[in-house]
Steps between C-alpha positions, in 0.01 A plus 500: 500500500195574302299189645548714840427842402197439278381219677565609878616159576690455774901474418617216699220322326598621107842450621439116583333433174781660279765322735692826568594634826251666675711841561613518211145532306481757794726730370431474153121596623638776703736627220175475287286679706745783580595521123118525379334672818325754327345279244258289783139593463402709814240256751145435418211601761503139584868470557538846669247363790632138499865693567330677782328156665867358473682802652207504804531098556870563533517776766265264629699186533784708573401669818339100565872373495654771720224422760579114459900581597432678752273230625712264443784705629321498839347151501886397481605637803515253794130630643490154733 
C-alpha cells in the first residue's frame, strides 16, 4: 500500500507485481487514505498548477467526447 501512496504508482501496476488483486490493494489504499487524510502534505506550487493543467485538459476532452456522440449520433442515422 505504501509502494502506492509514497510512490504514486499506479495500483493495477503495484498490484501486478505483488500478485494481489487489483481491488483489493484499492481498498486498503482507500481505507489508508481516509484513515490518515489529514497527515498528506498540502500541494507544492508545482503540483497546485500541474492539478490545474489536468483539471483544464479534462473539461477539455470532455466537452470533445460529447461533441463526438453527438456526431456520431447523427452520422448514424440513415442520411442516404
Amino acid at each position: 500500500m505504501k509502494l502506492v501512496i509514497e510512490t504514486s504508482r499506479p495500483i493495477a501496476q503495484v498490484a501486478k507485481e505483488l500478485g494481489i488483486h487489483e481491488a483489493t490493494l484499492g481498498n486498503w489504499v482507500n481505507a489508508y487514505r481516509r484513515e490518515h487524510a489529514g497527515e498528506e502534505p498540502p500541494l507544492s506550487v508545482s503540483e497546485r498548477a500541474r492539478l490545474r493543467e489536468l483539471e483544464r485538459e479534462a473539461r477539455e476532452l470532455r466537452l470533445e467526447n460529447e461533441f463526438l456522440k453527438k456526431a456520431a449520433a447523427y452520422f448514424a442515422k440513415d442520411h442516404r
